[in-house]
MOPAC internal coordinates of N, CA, C and O (Angstrom, degrees):
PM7 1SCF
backbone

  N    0.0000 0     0.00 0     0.00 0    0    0    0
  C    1.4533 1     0.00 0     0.00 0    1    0    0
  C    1.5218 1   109.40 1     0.00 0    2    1    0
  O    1.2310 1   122.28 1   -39.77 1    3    2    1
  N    1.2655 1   113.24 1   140.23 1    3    2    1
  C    1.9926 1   119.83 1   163.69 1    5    3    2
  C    1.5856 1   102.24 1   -54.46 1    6    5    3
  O    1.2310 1   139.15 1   -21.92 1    7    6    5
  N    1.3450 1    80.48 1   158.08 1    7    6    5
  C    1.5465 1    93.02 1  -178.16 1    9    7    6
  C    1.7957 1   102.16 1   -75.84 1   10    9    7
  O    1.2310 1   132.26 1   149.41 1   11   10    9
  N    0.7528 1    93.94 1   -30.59 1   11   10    9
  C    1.9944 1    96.41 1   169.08 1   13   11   10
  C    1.2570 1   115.39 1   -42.55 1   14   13   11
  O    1.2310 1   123.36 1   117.61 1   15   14   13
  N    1.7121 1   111.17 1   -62.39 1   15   14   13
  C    1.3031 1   101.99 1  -169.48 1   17   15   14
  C    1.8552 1    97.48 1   -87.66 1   18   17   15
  O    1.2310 1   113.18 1   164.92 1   19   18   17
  N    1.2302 1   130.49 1   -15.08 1   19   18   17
  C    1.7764 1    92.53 1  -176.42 1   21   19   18
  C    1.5562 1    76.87 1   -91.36 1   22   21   19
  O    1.2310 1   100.66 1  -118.22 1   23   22   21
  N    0.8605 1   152.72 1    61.78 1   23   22   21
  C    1.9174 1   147.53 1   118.95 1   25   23   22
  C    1.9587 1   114.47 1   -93.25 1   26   25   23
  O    1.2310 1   134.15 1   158.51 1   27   26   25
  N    1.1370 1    90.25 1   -21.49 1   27   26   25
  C    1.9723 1    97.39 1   169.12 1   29   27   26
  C    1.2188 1   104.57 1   -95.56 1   30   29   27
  O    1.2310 1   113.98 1   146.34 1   31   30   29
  N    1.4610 1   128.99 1   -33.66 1   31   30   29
  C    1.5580 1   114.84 1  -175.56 1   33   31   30
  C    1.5005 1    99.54 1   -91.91 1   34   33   31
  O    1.2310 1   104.69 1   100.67 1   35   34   33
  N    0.8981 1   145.89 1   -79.33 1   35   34   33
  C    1.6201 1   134.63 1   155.97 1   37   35   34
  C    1.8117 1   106.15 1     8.43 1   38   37   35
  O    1.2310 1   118.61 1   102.75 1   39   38   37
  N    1.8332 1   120.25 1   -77.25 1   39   38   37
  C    1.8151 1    89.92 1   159.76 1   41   39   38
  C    1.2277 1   133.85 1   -53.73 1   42   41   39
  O    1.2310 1   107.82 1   154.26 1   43   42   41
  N    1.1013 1   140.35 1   -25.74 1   43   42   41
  C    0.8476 1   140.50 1  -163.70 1   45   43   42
  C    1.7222 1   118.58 1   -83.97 1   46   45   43
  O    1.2310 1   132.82 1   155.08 1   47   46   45
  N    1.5155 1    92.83 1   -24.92 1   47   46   45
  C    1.4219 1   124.83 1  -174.20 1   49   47   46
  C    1.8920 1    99.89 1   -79.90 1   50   49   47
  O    1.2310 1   134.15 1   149.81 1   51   50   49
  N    1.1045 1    90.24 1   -30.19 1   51   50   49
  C    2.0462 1   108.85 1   173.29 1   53   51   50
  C    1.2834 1   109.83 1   -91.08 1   54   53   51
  O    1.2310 1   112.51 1  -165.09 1   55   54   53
  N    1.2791 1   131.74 1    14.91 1   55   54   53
  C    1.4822 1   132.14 1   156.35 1   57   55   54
  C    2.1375 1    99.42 1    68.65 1   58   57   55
  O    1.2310 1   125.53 1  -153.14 1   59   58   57
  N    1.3822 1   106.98 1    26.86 1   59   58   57
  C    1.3004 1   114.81 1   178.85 1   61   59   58
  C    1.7415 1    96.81 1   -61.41 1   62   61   59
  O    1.2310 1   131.61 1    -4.70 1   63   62   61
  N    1.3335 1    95.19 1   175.30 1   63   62   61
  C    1.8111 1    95.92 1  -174.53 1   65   63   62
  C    1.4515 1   114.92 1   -83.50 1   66   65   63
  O    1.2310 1   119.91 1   -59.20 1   67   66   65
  N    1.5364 1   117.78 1   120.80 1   67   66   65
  C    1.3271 1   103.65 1  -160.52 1   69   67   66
  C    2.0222 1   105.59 1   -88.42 1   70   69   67
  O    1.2310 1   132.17 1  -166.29 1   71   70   69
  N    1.0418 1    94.09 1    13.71 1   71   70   69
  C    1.8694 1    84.83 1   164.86 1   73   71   70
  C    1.2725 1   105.37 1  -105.08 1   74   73   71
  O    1.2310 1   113.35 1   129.11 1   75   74   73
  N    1.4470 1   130.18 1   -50.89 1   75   74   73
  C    1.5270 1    98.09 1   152.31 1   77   75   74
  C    1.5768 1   162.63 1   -44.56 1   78   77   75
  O    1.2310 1   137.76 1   154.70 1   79   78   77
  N    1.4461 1    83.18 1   -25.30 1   79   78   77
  C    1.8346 1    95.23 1   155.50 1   81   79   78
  C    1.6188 1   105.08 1   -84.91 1   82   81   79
  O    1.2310 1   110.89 1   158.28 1   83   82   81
  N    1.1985 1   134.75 1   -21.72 1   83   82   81
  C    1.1940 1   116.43 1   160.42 1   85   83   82
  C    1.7660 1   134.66 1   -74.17 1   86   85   83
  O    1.2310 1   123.15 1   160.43 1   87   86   85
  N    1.1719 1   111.57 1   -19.57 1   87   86   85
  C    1.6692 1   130.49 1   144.12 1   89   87   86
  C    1.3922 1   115.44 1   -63.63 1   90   89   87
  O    1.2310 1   111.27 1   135.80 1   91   90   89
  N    1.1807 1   134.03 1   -44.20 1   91   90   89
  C    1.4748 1   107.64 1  -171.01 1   93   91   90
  C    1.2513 1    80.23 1   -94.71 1   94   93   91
  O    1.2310 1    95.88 1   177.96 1   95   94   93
  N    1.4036 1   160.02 1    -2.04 1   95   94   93
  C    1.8241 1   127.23 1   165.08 1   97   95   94
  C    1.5439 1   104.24 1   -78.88 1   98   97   95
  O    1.2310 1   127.16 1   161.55 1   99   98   97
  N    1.2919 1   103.82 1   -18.45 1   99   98   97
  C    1.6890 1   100.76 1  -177.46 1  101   99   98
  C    1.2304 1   112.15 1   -74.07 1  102  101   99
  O    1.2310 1   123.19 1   131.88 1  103  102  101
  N    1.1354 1   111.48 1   -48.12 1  103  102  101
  C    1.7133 1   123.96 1   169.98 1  105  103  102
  C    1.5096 1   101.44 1   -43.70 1  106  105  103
  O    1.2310 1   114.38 1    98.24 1  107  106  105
  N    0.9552 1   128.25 1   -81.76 1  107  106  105
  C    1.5817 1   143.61 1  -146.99 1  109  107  106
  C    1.7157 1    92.03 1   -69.18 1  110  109  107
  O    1.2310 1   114.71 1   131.56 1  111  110  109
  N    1.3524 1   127.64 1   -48.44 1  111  110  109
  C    1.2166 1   123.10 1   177.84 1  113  111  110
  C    1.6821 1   102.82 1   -62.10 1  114  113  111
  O    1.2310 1   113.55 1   160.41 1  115  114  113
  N    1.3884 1   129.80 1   -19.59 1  115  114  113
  C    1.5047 1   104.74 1  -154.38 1  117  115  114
  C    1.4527 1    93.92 1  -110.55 1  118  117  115
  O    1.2310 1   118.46 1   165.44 1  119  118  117
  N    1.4974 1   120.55 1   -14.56 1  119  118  117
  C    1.5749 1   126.47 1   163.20 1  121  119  118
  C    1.3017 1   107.12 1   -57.35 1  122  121  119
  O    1.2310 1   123.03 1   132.52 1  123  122  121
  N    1.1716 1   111.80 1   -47.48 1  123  122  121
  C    1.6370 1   114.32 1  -165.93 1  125  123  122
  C    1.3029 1   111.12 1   -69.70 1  126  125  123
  O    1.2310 1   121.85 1   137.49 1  127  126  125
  N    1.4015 1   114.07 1   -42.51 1  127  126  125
  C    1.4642 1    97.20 1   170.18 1  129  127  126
  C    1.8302 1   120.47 1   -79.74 1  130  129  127
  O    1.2310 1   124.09 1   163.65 1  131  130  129
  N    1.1059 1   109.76 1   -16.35 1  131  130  129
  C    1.5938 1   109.56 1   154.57 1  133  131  130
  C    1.3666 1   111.93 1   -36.31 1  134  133  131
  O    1.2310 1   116.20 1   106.52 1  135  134  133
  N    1.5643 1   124.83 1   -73.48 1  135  134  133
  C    1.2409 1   138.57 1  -137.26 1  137  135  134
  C    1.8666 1    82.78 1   -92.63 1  138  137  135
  O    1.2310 1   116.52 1   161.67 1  139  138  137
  N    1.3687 1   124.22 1   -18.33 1  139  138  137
  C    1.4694 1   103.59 1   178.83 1  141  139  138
  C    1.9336 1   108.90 1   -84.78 1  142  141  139
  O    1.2310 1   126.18 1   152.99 1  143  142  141
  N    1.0983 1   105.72 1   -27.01 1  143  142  141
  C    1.3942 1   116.46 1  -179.28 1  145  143  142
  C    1.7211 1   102.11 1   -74.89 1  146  145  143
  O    1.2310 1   116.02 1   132.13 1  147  146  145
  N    1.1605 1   125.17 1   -47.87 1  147  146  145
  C    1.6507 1   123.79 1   154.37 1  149  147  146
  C    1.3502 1   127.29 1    -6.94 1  150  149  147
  O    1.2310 1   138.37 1    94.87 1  151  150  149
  N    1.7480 1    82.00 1   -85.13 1  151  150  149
  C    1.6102 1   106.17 1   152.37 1  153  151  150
  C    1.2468 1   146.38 1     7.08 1  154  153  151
  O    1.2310 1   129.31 1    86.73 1  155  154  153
  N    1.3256 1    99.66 1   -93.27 1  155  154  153
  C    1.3379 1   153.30 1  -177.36 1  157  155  154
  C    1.5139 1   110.59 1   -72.82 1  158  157  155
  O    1.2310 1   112.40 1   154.62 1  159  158  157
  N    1.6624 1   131.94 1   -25.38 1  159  158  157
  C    1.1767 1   142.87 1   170.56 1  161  159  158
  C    1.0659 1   109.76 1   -88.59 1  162  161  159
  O    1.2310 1   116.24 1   137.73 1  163  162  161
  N    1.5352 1   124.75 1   -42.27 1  163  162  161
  C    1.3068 1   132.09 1  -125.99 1  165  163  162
  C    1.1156 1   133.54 1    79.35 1  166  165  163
  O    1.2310 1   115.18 1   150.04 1  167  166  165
  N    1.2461 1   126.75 1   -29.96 1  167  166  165
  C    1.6425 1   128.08 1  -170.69 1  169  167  166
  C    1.2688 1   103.96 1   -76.46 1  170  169  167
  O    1.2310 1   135.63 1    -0.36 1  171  170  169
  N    2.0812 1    87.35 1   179.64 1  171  170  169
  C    1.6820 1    98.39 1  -143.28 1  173  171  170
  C    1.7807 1    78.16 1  -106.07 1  174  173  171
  O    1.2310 1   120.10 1   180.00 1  175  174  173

């Protein structure tokens, strides 16, 4: 495993809040495909 995910299962493993770990993967997943569609166009 990346060190990413045993750092999400490790919170998760700490009873951290799991709708907030489901917001910041949503976040981070929905930037990323922003910045790949960016990319991928060119645009700013």
């Amino acid at each position: 495993m990346t060190t990413a995910t045993i750092a999400l299962a490790e919170l998760a493993e700490k009873g951290a809040d799991v709708d907030a770990l489901r917001q910041m993967v949503q976040f981070m997943a929905q930037r990323q495909m922003e910045l790949d569609v960016e990319g991928r166009c060119g645009a700013g």
